[in-house]
mmCIF file as gemmi writes it, N, C-alpha and C atoms, coordinates in Angstrom:
data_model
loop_
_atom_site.group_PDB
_atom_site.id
_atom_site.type_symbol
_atom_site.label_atom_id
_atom_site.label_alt_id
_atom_site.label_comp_id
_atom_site.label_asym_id
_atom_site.label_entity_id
_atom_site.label_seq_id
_atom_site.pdbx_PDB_ins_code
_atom_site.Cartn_x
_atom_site.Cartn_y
_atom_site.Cartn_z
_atom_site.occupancy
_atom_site.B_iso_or_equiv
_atom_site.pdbx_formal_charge
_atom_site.auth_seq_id
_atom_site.auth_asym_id
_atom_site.pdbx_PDB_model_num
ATOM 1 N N . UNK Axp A 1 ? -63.521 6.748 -3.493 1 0 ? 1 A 1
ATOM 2 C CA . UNK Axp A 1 ? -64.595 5.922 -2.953 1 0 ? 1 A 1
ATOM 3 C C . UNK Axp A 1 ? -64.002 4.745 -2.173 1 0 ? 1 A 1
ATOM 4 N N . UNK Axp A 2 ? -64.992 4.014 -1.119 1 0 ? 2 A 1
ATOM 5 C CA . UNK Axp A 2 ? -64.11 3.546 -0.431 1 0 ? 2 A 1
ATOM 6 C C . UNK Axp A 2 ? -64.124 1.971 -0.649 1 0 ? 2 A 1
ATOM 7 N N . UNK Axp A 3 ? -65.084 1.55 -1.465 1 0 ? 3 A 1
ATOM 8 C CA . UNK Axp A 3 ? -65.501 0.45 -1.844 1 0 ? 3 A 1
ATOM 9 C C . UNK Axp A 3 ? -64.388 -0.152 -3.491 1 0 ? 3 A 1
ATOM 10 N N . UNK Axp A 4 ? -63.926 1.232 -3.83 1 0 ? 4 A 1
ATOM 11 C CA . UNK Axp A 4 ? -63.25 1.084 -5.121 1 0 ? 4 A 1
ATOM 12 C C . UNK Axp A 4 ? -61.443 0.114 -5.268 1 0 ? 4 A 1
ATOM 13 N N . UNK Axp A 5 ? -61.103 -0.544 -4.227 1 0 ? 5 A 1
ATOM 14 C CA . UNK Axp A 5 ? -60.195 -1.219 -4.088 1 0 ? 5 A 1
ATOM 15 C C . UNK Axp A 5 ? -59.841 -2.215 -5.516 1 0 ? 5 A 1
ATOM 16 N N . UNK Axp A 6 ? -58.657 -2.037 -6.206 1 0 ? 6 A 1
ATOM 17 C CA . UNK Axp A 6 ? -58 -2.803 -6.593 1 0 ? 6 A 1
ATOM 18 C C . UNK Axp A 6 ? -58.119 -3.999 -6.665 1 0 ? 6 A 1
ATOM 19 N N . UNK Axp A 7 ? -58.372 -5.176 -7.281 1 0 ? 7 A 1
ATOM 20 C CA . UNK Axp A 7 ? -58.121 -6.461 -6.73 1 0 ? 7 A 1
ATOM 21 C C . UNK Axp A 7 ? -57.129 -6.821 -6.865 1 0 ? 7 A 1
ATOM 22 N N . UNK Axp A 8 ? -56.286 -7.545 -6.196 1 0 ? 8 A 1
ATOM 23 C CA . UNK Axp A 8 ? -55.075 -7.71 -5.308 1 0 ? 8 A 1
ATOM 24 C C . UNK Axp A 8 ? -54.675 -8.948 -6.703 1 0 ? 8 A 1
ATOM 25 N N . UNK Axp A 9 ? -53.35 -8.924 -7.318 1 0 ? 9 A 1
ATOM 26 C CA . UNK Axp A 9 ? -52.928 -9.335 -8.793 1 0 ? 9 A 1
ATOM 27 C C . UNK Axp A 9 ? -51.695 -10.132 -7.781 1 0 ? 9 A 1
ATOM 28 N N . UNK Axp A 10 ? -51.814 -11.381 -8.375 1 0 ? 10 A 1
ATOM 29 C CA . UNK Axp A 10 ? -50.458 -12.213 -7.576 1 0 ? 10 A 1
ATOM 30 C C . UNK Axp A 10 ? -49.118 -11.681 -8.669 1 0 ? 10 A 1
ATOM 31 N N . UNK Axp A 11 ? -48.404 -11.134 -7.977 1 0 ? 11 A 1
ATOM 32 C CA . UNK Axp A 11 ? -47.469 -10.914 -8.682 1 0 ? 11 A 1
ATOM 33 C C . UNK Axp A 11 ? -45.75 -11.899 -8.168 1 0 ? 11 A 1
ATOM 34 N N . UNK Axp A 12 ? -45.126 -11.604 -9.177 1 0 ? 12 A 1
ATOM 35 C CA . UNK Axp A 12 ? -43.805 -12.456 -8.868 1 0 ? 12 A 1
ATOM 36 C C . UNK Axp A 12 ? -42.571 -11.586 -9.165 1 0 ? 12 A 1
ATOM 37 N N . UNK Axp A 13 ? -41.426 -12.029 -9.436 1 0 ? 13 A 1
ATOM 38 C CA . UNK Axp A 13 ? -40.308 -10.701 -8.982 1 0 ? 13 A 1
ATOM 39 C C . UNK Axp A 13 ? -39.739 -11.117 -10.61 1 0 ? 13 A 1
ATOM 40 N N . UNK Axp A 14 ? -39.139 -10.463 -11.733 1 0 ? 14 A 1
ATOM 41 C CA . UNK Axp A 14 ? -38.37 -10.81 -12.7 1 0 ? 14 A 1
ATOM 42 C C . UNK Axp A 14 ? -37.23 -10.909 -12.323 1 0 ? 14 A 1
ATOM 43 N N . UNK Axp A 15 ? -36.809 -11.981 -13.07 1 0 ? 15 A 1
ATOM 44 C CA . UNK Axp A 15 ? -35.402 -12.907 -12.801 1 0 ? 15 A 1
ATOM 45 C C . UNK Axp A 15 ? -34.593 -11.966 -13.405 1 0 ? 15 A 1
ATOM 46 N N . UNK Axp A 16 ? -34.907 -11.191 -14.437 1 0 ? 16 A 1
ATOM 47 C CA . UNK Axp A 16 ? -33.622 -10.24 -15.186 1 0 ? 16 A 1
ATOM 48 C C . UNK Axp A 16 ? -33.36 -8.999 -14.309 1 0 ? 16 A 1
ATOM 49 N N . UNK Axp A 17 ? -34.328 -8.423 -13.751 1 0 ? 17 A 1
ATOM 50 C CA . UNK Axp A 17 ? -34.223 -6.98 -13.343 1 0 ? 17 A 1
ATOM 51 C C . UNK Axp A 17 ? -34.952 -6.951 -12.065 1 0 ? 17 A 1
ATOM 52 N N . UNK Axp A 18 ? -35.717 -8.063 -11.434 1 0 ? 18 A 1
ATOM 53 C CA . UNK Axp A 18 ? -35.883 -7.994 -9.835 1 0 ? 18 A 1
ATOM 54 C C . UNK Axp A 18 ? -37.393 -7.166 -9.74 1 0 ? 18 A 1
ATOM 55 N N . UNK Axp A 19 ? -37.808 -6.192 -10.561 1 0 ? 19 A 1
ATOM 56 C CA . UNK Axp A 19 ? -39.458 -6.057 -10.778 1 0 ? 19 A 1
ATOM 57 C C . UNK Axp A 19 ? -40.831 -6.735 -10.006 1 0 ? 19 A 1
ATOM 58 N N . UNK Axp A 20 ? -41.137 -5.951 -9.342 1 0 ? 20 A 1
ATOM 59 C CA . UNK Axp A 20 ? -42.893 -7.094 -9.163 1 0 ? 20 A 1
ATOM 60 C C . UNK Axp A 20 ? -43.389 -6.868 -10.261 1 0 ? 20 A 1
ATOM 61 N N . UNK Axp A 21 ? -43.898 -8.015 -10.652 1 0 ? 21 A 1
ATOM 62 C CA . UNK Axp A 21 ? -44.767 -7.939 -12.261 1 0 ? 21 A 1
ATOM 63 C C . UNK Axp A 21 ? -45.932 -8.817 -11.708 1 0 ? 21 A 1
ATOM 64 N N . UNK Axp A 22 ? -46.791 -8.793 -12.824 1 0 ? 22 A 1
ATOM 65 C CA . UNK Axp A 22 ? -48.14 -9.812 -12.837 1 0 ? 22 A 1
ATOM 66 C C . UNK Axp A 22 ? -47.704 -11.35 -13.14 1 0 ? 22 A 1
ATOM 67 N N . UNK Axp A 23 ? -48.579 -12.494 -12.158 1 0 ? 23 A 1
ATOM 68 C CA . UNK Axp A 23 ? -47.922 -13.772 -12.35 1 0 ? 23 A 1
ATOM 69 C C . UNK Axp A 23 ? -47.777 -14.356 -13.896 1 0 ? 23 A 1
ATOM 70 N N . UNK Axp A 24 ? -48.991 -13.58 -14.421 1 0 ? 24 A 1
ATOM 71 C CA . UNK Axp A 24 ? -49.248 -14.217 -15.857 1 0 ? 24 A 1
ATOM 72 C C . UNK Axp A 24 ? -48.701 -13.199 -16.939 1 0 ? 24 A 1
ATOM 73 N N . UNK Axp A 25 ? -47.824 -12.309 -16.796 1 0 ? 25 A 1
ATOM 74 C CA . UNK Axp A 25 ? -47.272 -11.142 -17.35 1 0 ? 25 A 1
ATOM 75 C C . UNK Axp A 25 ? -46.281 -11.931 -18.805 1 0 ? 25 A 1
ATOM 76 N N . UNK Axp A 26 ? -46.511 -11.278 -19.988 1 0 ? 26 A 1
ATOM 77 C CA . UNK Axp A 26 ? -45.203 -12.316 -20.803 1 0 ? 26 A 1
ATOM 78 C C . UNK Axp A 26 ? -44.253 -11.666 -20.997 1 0 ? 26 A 1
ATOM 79 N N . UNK Axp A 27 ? -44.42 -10.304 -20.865 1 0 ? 27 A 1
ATOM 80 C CA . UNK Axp A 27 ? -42.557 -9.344 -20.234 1 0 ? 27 A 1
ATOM 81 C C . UNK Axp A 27 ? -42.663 -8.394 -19.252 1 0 ? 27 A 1
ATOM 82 N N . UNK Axp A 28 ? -41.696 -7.985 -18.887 1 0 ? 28 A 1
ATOM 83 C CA . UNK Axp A 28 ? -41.354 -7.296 -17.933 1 0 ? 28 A 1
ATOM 84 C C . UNK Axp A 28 ? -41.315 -5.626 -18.473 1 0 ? 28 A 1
ATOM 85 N N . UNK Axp A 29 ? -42.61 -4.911 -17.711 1 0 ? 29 A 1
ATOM 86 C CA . UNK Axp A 29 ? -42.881 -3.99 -18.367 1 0 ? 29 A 1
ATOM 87 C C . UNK Axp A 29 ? -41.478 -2.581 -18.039 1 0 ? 29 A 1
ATOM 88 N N . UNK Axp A 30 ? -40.83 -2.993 -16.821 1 0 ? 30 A 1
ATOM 89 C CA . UNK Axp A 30 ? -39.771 -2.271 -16.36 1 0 ? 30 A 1
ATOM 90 C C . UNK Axp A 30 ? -38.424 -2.831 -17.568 1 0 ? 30 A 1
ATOM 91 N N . UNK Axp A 31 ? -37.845 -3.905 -17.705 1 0 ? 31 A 1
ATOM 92 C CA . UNK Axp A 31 ? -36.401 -4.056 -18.454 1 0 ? 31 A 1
ATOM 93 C C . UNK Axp A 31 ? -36.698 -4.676 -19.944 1 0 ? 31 A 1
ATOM 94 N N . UNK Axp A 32 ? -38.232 -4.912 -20.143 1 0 ? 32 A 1
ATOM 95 C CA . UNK Axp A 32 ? -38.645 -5.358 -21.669 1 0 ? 32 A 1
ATOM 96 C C . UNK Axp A 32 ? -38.276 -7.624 -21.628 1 0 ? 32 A 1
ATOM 97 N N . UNK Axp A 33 ? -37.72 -7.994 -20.115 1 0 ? 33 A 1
ATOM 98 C CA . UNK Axp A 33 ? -37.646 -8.871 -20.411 1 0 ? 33 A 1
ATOM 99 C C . UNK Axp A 33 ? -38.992 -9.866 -20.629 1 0 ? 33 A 1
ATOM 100 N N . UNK Axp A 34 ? -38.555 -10.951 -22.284 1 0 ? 34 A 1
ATOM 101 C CA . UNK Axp A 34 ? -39.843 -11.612 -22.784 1 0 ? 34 A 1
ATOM 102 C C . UNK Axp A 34 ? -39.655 -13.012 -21.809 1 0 ? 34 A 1
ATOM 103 N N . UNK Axp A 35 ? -41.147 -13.381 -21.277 1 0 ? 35 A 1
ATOM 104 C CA . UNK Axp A 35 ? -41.27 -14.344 -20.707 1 0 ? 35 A 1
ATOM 105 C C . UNK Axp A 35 ? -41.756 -15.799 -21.517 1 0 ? 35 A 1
ATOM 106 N N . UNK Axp A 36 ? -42.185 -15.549 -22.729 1 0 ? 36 A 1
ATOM 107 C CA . UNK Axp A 36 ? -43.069 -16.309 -23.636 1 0 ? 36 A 1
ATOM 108 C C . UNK Axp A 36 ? -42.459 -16.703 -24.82 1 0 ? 36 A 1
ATOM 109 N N . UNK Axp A 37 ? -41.458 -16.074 -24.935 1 0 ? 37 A 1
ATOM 110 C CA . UNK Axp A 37 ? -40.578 -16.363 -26.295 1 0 ? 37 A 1
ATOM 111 C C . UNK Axp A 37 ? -40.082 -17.214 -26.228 1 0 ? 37 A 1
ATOM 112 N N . UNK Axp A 38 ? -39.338 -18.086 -27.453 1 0 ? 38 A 1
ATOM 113 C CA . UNK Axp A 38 ? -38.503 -19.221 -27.575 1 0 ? 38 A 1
ATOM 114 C C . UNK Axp A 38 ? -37.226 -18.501 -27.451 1 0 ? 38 A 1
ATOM 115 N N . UNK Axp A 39 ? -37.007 -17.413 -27.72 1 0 ? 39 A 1
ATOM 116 C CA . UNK Axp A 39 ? -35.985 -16.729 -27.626 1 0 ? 39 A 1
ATOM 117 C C . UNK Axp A 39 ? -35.544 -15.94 -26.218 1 0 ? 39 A 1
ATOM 118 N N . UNK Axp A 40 ? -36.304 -16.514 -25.146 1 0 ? 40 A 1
ATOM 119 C CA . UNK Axp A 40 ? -36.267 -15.718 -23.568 1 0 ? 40 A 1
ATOM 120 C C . UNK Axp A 40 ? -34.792 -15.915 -23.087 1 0 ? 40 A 1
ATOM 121 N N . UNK Axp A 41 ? -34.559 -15.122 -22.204 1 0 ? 41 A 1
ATOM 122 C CA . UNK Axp A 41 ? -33.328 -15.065 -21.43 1 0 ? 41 A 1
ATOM 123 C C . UNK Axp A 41 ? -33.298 -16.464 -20.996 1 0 ? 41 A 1
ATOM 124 N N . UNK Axp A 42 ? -31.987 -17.389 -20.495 1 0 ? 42 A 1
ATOM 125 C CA . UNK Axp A 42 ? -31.959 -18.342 -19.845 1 0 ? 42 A 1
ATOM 126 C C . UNK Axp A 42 ? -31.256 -17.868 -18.592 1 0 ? 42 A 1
ATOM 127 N N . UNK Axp A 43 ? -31.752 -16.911 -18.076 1 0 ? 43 A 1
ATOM 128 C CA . UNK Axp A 43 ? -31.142 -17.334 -16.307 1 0 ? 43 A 1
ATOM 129 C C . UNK Axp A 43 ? -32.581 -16.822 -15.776 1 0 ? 43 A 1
């Protein structure tokens, strides 16, 4: 259908593995990296 479009999700790139993900995503559904943890990657 032609009306059935997606709405367009701001996405951003993961710092661990380079991924487009969702802006508000809390891991990275491609390398498992956690965005929300106290325990997150530091780079």
């Amino acid at each position: 259908m032609a009306g059935d479009k997606k709405p367009k999700i701001p996405l951003k790139e993961c710092n661990i593995c380079g991924s487009e993900i969702e802006e508000d995503a809390e891991y990275c559904p491609e390398c498992g990296a956690d965005f929300i943890s106290e325990h997150k990657y530091a780079y």
